[in-house]
N, C-alpha and C positions, 0 to 999 in steps of 0.2 A: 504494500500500500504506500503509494506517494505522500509526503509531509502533509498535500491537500487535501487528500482523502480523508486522513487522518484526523487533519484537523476539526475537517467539516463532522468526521462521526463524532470524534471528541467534543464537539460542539453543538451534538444536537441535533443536526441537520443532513441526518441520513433521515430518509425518511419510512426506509425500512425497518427499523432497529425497533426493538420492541423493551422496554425497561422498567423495570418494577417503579424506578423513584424518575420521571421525568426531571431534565436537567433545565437549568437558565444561566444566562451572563450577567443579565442585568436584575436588580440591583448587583455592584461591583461588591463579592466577597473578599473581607481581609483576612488573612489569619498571620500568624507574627510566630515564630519559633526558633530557637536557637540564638536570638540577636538579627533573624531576617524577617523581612516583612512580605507578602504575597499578596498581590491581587488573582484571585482564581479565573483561567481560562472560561472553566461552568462548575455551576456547583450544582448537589441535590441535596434532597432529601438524605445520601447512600453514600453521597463523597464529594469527592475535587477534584481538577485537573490543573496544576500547574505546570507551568513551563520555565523553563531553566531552574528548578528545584535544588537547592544546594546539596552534597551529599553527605544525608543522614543516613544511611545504612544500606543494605541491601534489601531485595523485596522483603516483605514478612517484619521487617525494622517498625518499632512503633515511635510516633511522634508526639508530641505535645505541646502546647502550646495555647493560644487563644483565636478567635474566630468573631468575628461582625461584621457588618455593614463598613464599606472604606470609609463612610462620615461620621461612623460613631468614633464618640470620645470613650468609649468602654465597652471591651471585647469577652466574652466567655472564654473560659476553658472550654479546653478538647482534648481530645485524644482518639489519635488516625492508628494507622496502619499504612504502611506504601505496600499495594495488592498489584502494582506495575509501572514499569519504565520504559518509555517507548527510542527508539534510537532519535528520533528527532528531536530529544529532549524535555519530552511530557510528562510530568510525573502522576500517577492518578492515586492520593489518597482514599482511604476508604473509612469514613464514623465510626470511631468504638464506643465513643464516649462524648456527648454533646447536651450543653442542658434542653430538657423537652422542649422550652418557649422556644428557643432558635431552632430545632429542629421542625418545630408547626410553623414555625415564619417560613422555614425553607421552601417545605412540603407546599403551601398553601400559595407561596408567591410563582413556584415553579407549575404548579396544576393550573392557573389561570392566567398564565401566559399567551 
């Protein structure tokens, strides 16, 4: 699969792909770990796709850190998982751990997109 392809499935817009937690872009998700900050390629309900991910481990490695809205002044904890790494530099977290309200904002902003 070409970086385009990829991107566009990474992003939602295959329109064949079928997914338990439908994804969005918009609003822009932040999450901050290690000393780095991210805006998410798409987020769900289920997880993230970042791009240029710094290297936290190998797949299966879990992460931590905090997650909001890029305008909020105060971010939740989290706790991921990296469930894959794509060669063109996409990293896809996966939710282990997320408080319920952010995960209902997720869920609810990505369903009525």
């Amino acid at each position: 699969m070409d970086h385009r392809a990829l991107t566009h499935s990474l992003l939602g817009k295959d329109n064949n792909e079928r997914r338990r937690h439908p994804r969005a872009s918009q609003p822009w998700l932040r999450i901050e770990t290690q000393g780095f900050a991210y805006i998410a390629l798409n987020w769900s309900a289920g997880g993230l796709a970042i791009e240029h991910f710094h290297n936290a481990g190998p797949v299966g490695s879990f992460v931590i850190g905090e997650a909001g809205w890029a305008d909020a002044e105060k971010l939740s904890p989290f706790t991921a998982d990296i469930s894959r790494r794509h060669p063109s530099g996409i990293t896809i977290l996966r939710w282990l751990d997320l408080p319920k309200e952010l995960l209902r904002e997720l869920d609810h902003i990505a369903r009525h997109r």
